[in-house]
Backbone of each chain as ProteinMPNN parsed JSONL, in Angstrom:
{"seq_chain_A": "XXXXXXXXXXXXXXXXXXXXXXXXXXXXXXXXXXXXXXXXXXXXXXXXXXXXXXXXXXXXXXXXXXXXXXXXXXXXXXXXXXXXXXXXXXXXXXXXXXXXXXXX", "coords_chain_A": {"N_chain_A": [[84.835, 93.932, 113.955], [82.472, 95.189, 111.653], [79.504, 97.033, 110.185], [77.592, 97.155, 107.628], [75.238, 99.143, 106.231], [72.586, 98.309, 104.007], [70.531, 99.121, 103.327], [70.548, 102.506, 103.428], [71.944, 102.34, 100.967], [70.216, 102.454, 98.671], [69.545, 104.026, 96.612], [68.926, 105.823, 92.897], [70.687, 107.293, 91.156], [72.573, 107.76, 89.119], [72.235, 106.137, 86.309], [74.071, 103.56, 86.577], [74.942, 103.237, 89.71], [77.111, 102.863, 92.31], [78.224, 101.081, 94.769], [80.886, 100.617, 97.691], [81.015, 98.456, 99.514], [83.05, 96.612, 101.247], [86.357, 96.273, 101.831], [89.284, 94.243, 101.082], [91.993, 92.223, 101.922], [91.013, 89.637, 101.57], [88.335, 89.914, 100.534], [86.478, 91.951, 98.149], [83.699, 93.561, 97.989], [80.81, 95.049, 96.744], [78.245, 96.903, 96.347], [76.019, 97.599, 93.557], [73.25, 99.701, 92.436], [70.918, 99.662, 89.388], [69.994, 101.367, 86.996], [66.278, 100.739, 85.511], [66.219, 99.301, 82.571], [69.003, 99.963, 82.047], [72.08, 98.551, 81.461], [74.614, 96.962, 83.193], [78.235, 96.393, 81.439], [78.995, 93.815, 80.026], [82.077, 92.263, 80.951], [85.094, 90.942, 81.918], [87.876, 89.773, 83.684], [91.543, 88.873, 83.263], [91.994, 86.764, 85.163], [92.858, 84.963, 88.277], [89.957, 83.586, 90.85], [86.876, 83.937, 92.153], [83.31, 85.051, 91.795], [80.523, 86.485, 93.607], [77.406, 86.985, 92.455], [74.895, 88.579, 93.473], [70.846, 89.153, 93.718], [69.352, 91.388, 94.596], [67.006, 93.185, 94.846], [64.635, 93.734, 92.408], [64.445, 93.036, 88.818], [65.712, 91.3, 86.0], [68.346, 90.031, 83.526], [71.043, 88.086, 83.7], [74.115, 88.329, 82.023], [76.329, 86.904, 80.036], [78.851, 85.573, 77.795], [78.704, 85.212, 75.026], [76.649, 87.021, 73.882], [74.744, 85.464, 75.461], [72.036, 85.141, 78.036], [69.908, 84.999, 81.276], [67.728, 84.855, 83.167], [67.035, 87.076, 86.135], [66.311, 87.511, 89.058], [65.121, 88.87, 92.498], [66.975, 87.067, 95.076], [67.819, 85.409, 93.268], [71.23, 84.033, 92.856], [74.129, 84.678, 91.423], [77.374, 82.868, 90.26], [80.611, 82.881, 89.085], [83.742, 82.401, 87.245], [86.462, 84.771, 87.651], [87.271, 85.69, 85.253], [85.558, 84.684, 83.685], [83.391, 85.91, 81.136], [80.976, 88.216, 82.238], [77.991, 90.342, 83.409], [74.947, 92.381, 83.615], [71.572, 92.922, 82.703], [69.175, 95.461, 83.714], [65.909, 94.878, 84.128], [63.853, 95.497, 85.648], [64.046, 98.512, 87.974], [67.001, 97.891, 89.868], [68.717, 96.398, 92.052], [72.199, 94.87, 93.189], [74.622, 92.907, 94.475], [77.527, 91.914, 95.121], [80.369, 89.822, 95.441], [83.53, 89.694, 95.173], [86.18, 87.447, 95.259], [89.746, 86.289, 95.29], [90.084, 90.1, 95.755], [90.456, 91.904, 93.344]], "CA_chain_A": [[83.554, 93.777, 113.257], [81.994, 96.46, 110.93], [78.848, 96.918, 110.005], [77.56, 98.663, 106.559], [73.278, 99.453, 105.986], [72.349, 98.451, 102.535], [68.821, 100.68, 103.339], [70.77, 103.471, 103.13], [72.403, 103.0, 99.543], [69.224, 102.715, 97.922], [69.89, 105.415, 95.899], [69.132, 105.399, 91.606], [70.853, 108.744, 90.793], [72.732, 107.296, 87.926], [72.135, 105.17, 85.214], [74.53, 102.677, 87.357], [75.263, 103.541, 91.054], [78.466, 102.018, 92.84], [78.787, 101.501, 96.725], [81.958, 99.789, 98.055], [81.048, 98.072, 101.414], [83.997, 96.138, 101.917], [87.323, 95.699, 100.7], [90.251, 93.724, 102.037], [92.799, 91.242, 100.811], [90.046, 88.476, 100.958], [86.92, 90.113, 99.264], [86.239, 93.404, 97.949], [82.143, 93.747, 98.338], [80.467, 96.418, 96.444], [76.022, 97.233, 96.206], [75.488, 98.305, 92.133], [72.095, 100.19, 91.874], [71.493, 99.587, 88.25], [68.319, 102.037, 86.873], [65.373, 99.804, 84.703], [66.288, 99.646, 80.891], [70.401, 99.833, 81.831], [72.906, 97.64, 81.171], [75.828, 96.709, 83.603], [78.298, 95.804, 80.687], [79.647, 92.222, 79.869], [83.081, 92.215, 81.278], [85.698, 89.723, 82.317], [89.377, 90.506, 83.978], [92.503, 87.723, 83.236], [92.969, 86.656, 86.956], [92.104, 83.976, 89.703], [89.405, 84.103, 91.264], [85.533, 83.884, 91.702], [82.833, 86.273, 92.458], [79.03, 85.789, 93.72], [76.372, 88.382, 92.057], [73.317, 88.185, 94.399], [69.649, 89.833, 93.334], [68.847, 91.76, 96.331], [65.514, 93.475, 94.706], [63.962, 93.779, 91.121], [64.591, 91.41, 88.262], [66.421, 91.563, 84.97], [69.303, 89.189, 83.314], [72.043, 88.343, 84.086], [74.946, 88.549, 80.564], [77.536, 86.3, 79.604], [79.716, 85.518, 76.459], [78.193, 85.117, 73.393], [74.715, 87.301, 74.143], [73.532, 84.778, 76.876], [71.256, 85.865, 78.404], [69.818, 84.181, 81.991], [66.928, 85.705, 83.998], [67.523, 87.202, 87.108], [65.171, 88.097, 89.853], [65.699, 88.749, 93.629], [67.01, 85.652, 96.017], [69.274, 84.384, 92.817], [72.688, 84.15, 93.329], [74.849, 83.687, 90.721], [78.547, 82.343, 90.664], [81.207, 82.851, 87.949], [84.904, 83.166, 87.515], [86.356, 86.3, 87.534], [87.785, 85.764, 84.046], [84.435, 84.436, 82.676], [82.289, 87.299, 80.822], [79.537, 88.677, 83.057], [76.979, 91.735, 83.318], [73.759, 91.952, 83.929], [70.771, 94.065, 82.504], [68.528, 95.906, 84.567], [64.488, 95.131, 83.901], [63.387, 96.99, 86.519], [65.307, 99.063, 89.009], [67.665, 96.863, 90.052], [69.961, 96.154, 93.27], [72.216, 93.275, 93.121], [74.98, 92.348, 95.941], [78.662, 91.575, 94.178], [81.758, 89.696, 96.308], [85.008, 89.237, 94.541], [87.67, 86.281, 95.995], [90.365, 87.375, 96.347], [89.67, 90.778, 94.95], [91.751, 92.18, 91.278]], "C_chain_A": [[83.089, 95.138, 112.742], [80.518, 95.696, 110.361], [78.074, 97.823, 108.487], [75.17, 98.262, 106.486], [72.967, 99.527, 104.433], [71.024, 98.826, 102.475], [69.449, 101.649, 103.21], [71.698, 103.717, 101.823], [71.173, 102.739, 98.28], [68.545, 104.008, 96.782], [70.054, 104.759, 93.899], [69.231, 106.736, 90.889], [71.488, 108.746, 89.409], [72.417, 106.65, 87.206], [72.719, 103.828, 86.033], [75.567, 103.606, 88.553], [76.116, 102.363, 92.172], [78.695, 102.281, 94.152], [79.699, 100.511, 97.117], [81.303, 99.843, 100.011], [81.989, 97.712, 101.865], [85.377, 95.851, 100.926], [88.883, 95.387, 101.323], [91.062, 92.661, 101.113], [92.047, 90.089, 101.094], [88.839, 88.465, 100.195], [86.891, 91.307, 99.309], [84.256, 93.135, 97.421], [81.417, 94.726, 97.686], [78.878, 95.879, 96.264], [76.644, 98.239, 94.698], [73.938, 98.245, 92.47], [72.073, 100.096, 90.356], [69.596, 99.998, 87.584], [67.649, 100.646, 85.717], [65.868, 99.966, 83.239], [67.5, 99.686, 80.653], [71.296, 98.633, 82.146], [74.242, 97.787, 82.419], [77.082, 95.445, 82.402], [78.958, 94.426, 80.855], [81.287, 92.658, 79.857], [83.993, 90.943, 81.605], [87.369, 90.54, 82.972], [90.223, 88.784, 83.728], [92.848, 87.216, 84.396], [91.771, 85.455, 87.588], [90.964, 84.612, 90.28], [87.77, 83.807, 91.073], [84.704, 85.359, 92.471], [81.433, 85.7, 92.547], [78.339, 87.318, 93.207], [75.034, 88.223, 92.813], [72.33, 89.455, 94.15], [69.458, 90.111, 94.308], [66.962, 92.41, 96.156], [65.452, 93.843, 92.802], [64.39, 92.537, 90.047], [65.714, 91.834, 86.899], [67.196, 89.761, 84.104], [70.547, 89.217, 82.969], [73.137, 87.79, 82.057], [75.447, 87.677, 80.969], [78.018, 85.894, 78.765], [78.668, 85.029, 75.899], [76.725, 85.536, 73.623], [74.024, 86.212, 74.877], [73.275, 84.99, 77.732], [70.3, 84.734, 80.003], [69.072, 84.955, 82.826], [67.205, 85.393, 85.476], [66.683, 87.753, 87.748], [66.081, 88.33, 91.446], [65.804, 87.534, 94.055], [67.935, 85.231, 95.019], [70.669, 85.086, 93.167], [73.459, 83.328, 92.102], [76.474, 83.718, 90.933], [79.436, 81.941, 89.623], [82.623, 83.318, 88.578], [85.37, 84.387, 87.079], [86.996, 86.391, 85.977], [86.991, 85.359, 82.789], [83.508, 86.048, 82.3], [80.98, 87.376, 81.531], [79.254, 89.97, 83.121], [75.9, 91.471, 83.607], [72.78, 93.578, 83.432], [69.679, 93.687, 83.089], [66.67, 95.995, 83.548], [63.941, 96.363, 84.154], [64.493, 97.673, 87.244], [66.091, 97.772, 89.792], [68.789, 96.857, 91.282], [70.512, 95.145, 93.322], [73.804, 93.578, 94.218], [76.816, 92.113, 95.559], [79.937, 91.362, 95.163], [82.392, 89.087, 95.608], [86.07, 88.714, 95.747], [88.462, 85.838, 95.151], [89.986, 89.034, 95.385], [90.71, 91.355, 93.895], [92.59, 93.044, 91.835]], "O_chain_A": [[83.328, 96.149, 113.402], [80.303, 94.501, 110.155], [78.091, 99.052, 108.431], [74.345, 97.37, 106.684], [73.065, 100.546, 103.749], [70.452, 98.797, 101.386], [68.708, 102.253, 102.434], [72.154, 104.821, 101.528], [71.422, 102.878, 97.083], [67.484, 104.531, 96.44], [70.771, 103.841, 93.501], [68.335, 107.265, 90.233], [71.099, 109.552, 88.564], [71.774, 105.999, 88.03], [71.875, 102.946, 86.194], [76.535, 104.339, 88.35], [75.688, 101.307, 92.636], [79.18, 103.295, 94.654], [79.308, 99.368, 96.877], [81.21, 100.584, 100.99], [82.254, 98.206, 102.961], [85.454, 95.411, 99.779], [89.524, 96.234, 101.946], [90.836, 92.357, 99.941], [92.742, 89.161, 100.681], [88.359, 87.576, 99.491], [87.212, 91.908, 100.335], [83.904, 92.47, 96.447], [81.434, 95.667, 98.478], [78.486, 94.725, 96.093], [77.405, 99.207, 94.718], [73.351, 97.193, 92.726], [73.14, 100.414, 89.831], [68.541, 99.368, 87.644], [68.376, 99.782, 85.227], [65.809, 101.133, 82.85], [67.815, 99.547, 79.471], [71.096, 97.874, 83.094], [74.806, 98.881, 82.439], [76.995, 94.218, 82.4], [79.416, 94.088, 81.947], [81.746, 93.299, 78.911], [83.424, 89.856, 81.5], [87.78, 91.66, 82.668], [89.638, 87.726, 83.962], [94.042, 87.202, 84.697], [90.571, 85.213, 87.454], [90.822, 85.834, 90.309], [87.366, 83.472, 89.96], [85.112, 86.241, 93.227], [81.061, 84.741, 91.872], [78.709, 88.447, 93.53], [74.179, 87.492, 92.312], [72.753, 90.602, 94.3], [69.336, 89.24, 95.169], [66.021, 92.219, 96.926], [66.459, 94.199, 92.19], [64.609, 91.372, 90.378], [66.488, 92.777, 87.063], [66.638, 88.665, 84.152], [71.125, 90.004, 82.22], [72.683, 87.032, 81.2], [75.281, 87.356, 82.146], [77.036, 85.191, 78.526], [77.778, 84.416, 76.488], [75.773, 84.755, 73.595], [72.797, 86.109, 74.866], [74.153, 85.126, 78.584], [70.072, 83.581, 79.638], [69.706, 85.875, 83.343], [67.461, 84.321, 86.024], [66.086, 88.645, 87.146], [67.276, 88.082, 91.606], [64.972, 86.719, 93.655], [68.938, 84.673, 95.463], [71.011, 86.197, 93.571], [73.502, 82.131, 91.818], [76.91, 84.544, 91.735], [79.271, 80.823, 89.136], [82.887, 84.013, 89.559], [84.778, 85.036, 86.216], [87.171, 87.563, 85.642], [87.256, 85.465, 81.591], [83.149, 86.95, 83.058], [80.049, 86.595, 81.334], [80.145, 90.795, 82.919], [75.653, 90.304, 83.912], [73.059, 94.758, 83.644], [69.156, 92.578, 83.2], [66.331, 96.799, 82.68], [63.677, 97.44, 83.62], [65.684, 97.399, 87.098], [65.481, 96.786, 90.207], [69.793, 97.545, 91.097], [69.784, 94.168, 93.494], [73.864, 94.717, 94.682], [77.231, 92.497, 96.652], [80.522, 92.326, 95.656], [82.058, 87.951, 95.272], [86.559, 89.292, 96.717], [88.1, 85.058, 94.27], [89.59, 88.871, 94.231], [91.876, 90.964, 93.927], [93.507, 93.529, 91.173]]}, "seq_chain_B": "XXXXXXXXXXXXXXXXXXXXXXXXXXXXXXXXXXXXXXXXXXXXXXXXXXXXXXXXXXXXXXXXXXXXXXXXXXXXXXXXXXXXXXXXXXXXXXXXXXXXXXXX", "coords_chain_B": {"N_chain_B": [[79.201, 79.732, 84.712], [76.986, 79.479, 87.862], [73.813, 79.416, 88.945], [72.193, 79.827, 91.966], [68.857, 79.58, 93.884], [67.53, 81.423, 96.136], [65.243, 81.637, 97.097], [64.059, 79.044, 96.751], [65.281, 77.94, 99.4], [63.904, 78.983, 101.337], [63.216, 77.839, 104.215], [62.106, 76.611, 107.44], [62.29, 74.259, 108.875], [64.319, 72.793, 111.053], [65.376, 74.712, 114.431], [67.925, 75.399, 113.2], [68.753, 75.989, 110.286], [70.595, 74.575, 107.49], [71.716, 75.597, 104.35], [74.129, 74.629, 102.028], [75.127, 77.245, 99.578], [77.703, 77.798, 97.978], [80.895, 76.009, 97.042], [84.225, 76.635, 96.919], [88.037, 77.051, 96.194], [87.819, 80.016, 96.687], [85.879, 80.867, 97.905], [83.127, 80.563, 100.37], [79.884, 80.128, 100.194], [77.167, 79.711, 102.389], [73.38, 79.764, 103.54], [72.158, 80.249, 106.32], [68.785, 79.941, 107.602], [67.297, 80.898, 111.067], [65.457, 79.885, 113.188], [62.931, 81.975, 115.113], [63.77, 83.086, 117.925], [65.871, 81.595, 118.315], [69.545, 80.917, 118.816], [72.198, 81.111, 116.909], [75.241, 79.882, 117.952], [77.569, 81.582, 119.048], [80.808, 81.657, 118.244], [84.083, 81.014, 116.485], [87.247, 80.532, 114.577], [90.798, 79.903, 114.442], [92.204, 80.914, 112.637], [93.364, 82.343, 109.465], [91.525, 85.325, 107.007], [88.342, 86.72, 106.283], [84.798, 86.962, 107.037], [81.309, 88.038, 105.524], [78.525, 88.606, 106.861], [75.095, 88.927, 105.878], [71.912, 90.078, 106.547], [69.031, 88.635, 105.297], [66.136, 88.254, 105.927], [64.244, 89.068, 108.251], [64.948, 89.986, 112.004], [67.267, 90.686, 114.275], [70.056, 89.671, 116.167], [73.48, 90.801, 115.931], [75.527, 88.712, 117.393], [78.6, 88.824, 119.342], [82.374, 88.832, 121.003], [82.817, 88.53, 124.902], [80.091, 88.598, 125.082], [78.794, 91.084, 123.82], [76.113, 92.902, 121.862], [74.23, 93.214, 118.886], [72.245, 94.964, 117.103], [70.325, 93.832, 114.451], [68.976, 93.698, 111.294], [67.378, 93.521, 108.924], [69.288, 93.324, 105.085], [71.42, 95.027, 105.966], [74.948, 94.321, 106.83], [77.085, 92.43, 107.982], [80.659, 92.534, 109.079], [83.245, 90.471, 109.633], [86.535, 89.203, 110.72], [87.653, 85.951, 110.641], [89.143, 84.807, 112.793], [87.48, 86.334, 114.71], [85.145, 86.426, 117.252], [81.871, 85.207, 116.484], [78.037, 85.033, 116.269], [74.671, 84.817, 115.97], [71.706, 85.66, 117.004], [68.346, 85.42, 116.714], [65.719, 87.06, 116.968], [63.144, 87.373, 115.35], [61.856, 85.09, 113.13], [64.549, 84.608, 110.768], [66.88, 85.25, 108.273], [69.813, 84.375, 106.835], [72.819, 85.387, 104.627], [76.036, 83.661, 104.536], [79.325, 84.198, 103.773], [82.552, 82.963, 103.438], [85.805, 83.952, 103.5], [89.156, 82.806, 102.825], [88.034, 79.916, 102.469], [87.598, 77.84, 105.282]], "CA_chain_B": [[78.566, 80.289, 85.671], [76.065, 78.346, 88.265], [73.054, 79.996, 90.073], [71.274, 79.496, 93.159], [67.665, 80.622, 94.212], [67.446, 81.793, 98.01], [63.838, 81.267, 97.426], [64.119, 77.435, 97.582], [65.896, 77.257, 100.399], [62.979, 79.587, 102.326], [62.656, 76.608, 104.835], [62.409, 77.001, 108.987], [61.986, 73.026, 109.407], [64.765, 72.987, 112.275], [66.116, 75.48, 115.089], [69.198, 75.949, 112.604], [68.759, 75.325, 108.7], [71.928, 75.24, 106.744], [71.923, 75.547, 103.048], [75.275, 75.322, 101.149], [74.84, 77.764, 98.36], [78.826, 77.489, 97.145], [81.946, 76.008, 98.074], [85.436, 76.277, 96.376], [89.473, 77.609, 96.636], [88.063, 81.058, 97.078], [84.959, 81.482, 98.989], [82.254, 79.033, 100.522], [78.549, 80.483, 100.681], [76.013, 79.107, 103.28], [72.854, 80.292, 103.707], [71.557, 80.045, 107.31], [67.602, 79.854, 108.442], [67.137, 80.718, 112.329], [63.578, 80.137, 113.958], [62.377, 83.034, 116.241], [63.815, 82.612, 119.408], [67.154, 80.805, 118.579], [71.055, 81.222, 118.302], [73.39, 80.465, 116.321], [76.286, 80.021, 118.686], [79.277, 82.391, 118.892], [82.553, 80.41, 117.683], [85.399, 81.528, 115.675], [88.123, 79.691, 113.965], [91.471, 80.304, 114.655], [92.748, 80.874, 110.786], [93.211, 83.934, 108.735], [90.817, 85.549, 106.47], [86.807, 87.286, 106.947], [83.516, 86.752, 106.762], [80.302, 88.28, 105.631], [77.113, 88.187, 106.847], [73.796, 89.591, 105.051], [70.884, 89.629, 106.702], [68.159, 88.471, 104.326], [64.982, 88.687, 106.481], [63.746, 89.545, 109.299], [66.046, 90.841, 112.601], [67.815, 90.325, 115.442], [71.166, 90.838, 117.41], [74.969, 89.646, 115.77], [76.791, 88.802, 118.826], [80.16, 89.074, 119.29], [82.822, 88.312, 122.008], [82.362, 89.366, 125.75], [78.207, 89.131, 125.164], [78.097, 91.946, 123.073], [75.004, 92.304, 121.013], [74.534, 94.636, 117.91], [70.834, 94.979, 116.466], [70.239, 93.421, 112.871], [67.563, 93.83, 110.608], [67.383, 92.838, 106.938], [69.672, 95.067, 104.742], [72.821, 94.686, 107.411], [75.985, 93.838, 106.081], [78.215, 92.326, 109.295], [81.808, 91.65, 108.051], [84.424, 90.286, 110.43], [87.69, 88.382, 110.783], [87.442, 84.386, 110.786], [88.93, 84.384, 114.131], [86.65, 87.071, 115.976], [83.99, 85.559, 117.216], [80.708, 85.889, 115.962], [77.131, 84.401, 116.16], [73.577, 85.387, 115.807], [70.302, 86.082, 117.819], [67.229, 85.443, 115.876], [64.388, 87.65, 117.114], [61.852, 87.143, 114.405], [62.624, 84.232, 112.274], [65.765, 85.498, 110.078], [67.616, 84.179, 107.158], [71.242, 85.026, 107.105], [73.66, 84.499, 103.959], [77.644, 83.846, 104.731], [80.19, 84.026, 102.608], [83.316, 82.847, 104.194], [86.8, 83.82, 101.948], [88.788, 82.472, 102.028], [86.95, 79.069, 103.081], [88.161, 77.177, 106.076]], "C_chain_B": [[77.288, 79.182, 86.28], [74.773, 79.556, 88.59], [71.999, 78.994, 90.68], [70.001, 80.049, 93.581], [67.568, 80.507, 95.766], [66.112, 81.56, 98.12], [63.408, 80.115, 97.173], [64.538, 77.096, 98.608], [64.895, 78.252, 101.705], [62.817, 78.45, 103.292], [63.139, 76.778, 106.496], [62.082, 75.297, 109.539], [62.768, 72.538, 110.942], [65.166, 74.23, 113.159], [67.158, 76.207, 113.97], [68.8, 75.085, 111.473], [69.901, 75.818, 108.251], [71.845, 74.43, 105.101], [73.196, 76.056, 102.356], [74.76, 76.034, 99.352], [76.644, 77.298, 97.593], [80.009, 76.975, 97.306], [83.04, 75.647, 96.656], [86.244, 76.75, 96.862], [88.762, 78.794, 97.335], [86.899, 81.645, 97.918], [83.604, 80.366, 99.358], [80.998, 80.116, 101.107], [77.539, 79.803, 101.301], [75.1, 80.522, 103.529], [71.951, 79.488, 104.931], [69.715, 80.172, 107.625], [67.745, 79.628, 110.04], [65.991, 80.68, 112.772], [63.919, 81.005, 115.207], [62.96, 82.232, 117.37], [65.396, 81.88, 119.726], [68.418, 81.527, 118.267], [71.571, 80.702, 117.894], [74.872, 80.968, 117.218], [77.71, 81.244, 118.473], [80.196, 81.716, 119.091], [83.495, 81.731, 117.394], [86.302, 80.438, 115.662], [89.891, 80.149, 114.048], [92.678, 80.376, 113.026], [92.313, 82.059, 110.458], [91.696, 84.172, 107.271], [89.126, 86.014, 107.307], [85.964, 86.553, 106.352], [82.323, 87.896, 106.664], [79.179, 87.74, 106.115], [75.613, 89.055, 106.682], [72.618, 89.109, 105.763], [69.747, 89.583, 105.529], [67.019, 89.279, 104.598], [65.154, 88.165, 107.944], [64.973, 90.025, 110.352], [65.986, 89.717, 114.183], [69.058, 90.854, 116.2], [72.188, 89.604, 116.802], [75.284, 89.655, 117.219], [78.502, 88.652, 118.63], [81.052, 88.268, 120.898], [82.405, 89.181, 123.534], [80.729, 89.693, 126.034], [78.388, 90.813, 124.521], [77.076, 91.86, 121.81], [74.697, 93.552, 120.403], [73.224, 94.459, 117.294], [71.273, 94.974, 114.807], [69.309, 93.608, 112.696], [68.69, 93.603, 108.856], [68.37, 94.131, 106.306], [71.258, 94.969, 105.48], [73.497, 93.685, 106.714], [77.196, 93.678, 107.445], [79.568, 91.595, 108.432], [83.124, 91.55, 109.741], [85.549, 89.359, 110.307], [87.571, 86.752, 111.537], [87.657, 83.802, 112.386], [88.818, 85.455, 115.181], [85.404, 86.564, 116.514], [82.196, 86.517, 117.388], [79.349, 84.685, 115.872], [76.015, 85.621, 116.438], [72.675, 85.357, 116.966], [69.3, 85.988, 116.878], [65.755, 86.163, 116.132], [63.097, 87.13, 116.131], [62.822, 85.728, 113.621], [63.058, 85.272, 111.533], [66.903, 84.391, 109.454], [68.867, 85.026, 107.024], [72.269, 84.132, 105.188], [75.116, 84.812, 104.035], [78.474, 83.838, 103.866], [81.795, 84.212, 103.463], [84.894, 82.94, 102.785], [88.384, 83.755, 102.985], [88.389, 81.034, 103.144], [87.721, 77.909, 104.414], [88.996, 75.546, 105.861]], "O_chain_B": [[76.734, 78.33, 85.586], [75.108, 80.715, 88.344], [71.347, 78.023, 90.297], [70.073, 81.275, 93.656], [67.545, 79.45, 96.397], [65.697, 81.262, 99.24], [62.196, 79.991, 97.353], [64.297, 75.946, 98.976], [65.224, 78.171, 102.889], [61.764, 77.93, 102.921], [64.305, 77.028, 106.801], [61.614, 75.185, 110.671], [62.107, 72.033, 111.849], [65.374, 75.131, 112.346], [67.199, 77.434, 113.879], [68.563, 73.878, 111.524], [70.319, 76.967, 108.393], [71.891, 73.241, 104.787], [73.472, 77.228, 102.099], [74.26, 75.481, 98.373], [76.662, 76.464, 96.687], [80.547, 77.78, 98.066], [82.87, 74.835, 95.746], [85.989, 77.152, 97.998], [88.933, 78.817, 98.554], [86.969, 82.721, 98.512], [83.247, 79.484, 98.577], [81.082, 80.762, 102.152], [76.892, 79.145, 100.487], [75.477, 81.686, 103.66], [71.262, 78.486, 104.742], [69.754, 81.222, 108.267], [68.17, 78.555, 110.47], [65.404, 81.759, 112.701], [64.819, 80.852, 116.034], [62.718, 81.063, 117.673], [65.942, 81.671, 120.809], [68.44, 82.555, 117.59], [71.686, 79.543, 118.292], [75.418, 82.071, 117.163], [78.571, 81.369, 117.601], [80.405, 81.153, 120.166], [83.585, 82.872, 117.846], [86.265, 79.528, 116.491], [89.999, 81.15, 113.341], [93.734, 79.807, 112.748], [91.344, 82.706, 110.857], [91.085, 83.227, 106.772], [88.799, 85.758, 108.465], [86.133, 85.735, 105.449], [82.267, 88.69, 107.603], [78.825, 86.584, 105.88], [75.243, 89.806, 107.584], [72.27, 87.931, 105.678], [69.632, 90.599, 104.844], [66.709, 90.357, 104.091], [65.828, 87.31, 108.519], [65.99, 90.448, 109.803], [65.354, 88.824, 114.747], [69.198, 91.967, 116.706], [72.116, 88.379, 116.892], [75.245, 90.611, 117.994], [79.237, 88.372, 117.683], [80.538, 87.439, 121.649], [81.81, 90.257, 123.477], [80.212, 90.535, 126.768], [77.837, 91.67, 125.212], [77.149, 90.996, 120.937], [74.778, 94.656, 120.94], [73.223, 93.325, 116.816], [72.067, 95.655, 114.159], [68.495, 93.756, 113.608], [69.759, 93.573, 108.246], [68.389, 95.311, 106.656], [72.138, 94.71, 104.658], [73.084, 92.652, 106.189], [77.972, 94.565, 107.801], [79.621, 90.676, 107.615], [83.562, 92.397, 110.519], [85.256, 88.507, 109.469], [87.434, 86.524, 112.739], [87.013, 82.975, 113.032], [89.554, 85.625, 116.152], [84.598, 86.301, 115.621], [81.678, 87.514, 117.892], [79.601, 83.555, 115.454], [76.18, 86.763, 116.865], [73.176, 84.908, 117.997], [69.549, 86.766, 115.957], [64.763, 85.797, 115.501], [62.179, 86.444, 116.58], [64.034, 85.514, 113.608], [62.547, 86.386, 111.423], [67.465, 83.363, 109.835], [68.857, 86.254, 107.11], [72.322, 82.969, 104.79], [75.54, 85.923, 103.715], [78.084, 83.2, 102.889], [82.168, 85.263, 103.985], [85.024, 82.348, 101.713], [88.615, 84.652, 103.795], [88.451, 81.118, 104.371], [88.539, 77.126, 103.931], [89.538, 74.999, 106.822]]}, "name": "protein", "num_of_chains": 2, "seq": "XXXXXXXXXXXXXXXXXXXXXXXXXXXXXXXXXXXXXXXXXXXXXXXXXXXXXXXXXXXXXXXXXXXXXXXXXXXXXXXXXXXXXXXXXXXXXXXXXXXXXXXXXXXXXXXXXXXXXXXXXXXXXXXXXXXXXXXXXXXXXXXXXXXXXXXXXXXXXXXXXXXXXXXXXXXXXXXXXXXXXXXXXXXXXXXXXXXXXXXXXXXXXXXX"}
């Protein structure tokens, strides 16, 4: 068992701030800080696979193909494959939660 | 893409509330509610693959095998192996979300 403290990556030193909590051959886990006004861009990879994006604090919306656009606050959780286009721009300061199965 | 709001499923109606947030091939999300005072049993599954668990709100104590007991609070990222065994302590009421990969 491991334990990681997402109070202590609360950190908005970049524009977008990258913490790997976990990463194993069943999920790779990472905390994005993502400052107010920036963009995490619309991406996609060719591969199996899903991933959950969870709002941990501030709000924004969340991207996906063709400029759609889907508001995002804390408590949602959203749920896409890893080969569908996703991103998410940052309202306010933004913390959101991100587990890839299996990871790329 | 789907999403889920964690702030519908705010609900302490029994001892143990279980809200499936996702379930497919690669990872199955439940989101637990514990009322003050209760446990969620220590199990384990004897099958490969981990688990997360996020505390939402409020705190308490993961347990583990042997009665060991590890102080949670909100923020706390517990990740372990499907068959270590693992259950909660609920001190304050405390909302927990799992993400089991890959899903039993």
């Amino acid at each position: 068992m491991k334990v990681f403290d997402l109070n202590e990556t609360n950190i908005f030193e970049r524009d977008l701030n990258k913490f790997l909590v976990h990463d194993s051959a069943y999920f790779r886990i990472i905390n994005f800080n993502i400052k107010a006004g920036e963009v995490f861009p619309v991406h996609s990879h060719p591969v199996e696979g899903e991933l959950s994006i969870l709002v941990l604090e501030g709000e924004g919306e969340f991207l996906g193909g063709e400029e759609a656009a889907t508001p995002a606050k804390a408590g949602d959780i959203f749920i896409c494959r890893i080969d569908e286009p996703h991103g998410m721009r940052a309202k306010t300061n933004m913390r959101i939660l991100v587990t890839i199965a299996p990871p790329l």
